[in-house]
PyMOL commands that place a pseudoatom at each C-alpha (Angstrom):
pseudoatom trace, name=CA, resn=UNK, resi=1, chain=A, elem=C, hetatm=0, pos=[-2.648, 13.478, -10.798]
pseudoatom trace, name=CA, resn=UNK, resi=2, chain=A, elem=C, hetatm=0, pos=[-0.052, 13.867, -13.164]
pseudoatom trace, name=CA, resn=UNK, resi=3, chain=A, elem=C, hetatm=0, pos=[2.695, 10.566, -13.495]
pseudoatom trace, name=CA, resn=UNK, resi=4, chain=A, elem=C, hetatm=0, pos=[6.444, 11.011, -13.405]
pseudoatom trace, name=CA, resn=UNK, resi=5, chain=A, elem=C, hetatm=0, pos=[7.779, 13.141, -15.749]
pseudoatom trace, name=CA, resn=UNK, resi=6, chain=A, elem=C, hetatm=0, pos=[11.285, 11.424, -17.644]
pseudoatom trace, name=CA, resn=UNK, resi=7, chain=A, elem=C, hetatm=0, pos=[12.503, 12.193, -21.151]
pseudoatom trace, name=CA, resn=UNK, resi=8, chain=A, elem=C, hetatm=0, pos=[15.214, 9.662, -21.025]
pseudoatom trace, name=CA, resn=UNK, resi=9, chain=A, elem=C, hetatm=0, pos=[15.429, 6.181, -20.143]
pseudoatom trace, name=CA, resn=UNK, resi=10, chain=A, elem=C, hetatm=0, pos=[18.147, 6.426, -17.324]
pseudoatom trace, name=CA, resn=UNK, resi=11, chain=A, elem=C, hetatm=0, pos=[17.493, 9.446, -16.154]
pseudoatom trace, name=CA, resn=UNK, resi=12, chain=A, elem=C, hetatm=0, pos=[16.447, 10.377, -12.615]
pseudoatom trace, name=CA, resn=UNK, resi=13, chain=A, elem=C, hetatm=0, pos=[12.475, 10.357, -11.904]
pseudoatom trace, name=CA, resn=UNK, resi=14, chain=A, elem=C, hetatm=0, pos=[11.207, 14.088, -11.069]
pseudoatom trace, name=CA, resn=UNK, resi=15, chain=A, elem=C, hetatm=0, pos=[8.043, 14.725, -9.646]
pseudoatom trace, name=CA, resn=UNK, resi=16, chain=A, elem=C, hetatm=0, pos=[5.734, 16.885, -11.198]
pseudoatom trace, name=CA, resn=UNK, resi=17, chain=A, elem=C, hetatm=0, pos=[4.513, 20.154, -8.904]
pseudoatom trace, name=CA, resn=UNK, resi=18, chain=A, elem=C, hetatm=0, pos=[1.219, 19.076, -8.663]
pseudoatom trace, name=CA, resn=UNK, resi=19, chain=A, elem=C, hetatm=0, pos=[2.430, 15.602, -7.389]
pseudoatom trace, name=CA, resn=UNK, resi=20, chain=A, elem=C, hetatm=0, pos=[4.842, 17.436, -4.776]
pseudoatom trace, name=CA, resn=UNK, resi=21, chain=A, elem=C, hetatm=0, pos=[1.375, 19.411, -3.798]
pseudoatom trace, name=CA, resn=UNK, resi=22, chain=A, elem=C, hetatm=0, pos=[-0.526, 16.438, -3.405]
pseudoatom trace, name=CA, resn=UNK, resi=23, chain=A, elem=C, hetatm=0, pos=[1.848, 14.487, -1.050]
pseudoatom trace, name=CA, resn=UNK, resi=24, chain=A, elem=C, hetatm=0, pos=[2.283, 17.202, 0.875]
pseudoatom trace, name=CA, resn=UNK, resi=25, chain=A, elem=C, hetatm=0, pos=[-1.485, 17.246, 1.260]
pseudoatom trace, name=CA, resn=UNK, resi=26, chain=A, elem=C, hetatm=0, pos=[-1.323, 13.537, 2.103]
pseudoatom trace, name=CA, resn=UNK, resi=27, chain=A, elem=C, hetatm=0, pos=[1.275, 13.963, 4.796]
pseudoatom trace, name=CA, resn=UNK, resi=28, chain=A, elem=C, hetatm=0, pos=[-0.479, 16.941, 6.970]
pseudoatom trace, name=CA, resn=UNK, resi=29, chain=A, elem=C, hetatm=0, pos=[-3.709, 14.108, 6.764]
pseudoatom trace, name=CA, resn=UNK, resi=30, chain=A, elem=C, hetatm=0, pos=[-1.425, 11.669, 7.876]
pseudoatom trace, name=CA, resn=UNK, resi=31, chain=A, elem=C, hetatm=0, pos=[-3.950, 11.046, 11.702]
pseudoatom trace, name=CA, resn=UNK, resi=32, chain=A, elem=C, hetatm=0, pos=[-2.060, 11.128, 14.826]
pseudoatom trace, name=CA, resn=UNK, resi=33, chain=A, elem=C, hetatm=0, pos=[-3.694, 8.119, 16.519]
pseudoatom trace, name=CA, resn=UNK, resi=34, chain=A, elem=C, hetatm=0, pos=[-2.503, 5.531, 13.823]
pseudoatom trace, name=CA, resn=UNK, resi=35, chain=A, elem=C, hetatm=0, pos=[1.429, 7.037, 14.420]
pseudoatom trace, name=CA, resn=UNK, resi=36, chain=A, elem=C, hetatm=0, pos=[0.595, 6.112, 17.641]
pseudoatom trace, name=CA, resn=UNK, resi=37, chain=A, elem=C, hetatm=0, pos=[-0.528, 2.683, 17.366]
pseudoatom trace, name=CA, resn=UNK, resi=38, chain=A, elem=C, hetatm=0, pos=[2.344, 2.228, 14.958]
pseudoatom trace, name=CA, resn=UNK, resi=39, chain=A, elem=C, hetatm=0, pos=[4.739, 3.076, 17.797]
pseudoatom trace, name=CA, resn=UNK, resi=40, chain=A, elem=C, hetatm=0, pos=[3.784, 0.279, 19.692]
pseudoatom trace, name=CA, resn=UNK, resi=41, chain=A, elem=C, hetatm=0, pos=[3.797, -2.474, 17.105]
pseudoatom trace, name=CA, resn=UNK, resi=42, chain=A, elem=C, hetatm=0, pos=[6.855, -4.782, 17.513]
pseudoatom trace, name=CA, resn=UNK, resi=43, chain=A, elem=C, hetatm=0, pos=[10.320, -4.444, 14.660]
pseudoatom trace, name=CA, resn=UNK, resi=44, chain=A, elem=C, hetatm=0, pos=[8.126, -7.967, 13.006]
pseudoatom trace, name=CA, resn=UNK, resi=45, chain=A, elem=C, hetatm=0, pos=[5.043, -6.304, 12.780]
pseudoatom trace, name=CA, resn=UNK, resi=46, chain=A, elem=C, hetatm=0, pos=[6.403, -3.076, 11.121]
pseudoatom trace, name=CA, resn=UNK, resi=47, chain=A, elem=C, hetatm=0, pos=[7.730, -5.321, 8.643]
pseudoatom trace, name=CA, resn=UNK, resi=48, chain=A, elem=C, hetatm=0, pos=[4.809, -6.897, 8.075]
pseudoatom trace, name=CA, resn=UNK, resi=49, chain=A, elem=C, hetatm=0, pos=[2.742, -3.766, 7.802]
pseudoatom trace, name=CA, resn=UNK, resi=50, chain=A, elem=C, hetatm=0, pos=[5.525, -2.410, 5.531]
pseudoatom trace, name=CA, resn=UNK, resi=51, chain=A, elem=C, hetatm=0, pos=[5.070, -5.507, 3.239]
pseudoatom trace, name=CA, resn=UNK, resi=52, chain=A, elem=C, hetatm=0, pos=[1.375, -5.693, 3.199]
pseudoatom trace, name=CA, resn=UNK, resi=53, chain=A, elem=C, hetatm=0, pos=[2.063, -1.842, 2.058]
pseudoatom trace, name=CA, resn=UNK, resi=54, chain=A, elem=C, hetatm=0, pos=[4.459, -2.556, -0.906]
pseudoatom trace, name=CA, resn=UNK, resi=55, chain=A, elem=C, hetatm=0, pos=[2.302, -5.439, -2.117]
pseudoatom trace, name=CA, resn=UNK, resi=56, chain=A, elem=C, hetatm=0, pos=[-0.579, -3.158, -1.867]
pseudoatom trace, name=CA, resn=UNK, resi=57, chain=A, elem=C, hetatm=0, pos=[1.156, -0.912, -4.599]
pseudoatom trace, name=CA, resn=UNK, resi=58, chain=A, elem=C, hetatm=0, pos=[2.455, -3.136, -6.665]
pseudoatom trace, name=CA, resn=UNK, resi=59, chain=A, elem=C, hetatm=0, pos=[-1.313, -4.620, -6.877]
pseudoatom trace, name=CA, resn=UNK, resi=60, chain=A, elem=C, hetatm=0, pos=[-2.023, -0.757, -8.372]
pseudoatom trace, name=CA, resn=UNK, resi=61, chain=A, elem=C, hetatm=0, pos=[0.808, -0.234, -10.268]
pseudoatom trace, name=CA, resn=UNK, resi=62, chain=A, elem=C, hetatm=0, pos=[0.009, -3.730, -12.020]
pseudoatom trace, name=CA, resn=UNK, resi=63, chain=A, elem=C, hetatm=0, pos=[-3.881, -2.452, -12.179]
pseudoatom trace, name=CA, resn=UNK, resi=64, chain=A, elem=C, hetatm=0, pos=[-2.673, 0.542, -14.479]
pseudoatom trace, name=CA, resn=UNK, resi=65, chain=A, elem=C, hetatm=0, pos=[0.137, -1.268, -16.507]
pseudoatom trace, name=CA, resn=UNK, resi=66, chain=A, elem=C, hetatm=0, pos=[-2.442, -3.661, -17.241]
pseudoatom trace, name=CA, resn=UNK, resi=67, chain=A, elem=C, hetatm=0, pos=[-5.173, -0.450, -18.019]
pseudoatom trace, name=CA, resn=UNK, resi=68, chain=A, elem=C, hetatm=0, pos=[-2.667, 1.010, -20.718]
pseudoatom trace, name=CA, resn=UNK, resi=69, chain=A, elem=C, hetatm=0, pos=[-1.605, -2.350, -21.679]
pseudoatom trace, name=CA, resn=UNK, resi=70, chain=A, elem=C, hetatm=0, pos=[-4.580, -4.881, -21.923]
pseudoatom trace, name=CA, resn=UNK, resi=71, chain=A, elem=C, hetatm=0, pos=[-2.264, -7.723, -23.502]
pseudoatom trace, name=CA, resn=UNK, resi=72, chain=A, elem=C, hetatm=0, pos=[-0.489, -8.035, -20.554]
pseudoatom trace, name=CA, resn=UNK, resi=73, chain=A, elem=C, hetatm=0, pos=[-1.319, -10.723, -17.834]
pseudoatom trace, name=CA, resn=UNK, resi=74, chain=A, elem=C, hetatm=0, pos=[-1.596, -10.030, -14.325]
pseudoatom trace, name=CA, resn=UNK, resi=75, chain=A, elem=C, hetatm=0, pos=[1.625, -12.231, -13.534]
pseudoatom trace, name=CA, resn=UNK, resi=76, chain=A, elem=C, hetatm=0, pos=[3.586, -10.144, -16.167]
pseudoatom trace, name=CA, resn=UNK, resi=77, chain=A, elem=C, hetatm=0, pos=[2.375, -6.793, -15.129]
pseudoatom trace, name=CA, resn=UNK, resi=78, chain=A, elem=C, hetatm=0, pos=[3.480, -7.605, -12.073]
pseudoatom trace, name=CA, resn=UNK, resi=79, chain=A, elem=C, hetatm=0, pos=[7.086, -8.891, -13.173]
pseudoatom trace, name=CA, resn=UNK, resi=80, chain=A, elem=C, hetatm=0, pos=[7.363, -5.623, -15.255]
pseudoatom trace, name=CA, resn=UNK, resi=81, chain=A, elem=C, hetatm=0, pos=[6.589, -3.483, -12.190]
pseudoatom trace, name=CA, resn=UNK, resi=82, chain=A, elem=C, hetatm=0, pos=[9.021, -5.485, -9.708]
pseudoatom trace, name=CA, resn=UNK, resi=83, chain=A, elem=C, hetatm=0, pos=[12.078, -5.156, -12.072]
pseudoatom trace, name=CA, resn=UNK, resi=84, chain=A, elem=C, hetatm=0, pos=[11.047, -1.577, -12.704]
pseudoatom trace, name=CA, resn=UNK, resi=85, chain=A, elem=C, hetatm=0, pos=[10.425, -1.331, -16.376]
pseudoatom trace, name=CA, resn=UNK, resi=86, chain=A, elem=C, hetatm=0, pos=[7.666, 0.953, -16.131]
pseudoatom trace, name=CA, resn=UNK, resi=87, chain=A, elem=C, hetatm=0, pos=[7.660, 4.604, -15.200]
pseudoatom trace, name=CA, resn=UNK, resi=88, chain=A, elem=C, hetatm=0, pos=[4.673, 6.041, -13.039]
for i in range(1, 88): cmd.bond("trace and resi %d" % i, "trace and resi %d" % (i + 1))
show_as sticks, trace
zoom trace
């Protein structure tokens, strides 16, 4: 999987092709049963689920930070990835 592709700081992220390709690929696997248990959680459990969700990335997105940059601890890979210094 290729990571997002930026030549300049501010610029706007673009997704490679093969990146497009393989959320695409995610979405048709996406399983019909969970959408429907989803639909009957209540507006606090969504949240919930959506925050056990972001957590869950950050977690990874600290993982690899941490992979290309060993120095770093896992409290500041974590602060780098929540204010967004890092490109994926």
């Amino acid at each position: 999987m290729t990571d997002v592709i930026s030549s300049q700081p501010n610029s706007e992220s673009v997704l490679h092709v093969s990146s497009s390709t393989l959320i695409a690929g995610a979405v048709a696997q996406v399983d019909p049963d969970q959408i429907d248990l989803t639909r009957c959680l209540t507006p606090a459990q969504r949240f919930a689920q959506m925050l056990s969700m972001i957590e869950l990335v950050e977690n990874i997105a600290a993982y690899r930070l941490r992979k290309r940059r060993p120095e770093l601890d896992e409290i500041e890979s974590l602060r780098i990835v929540r204010s967004q210094h890092v490109r994926f």
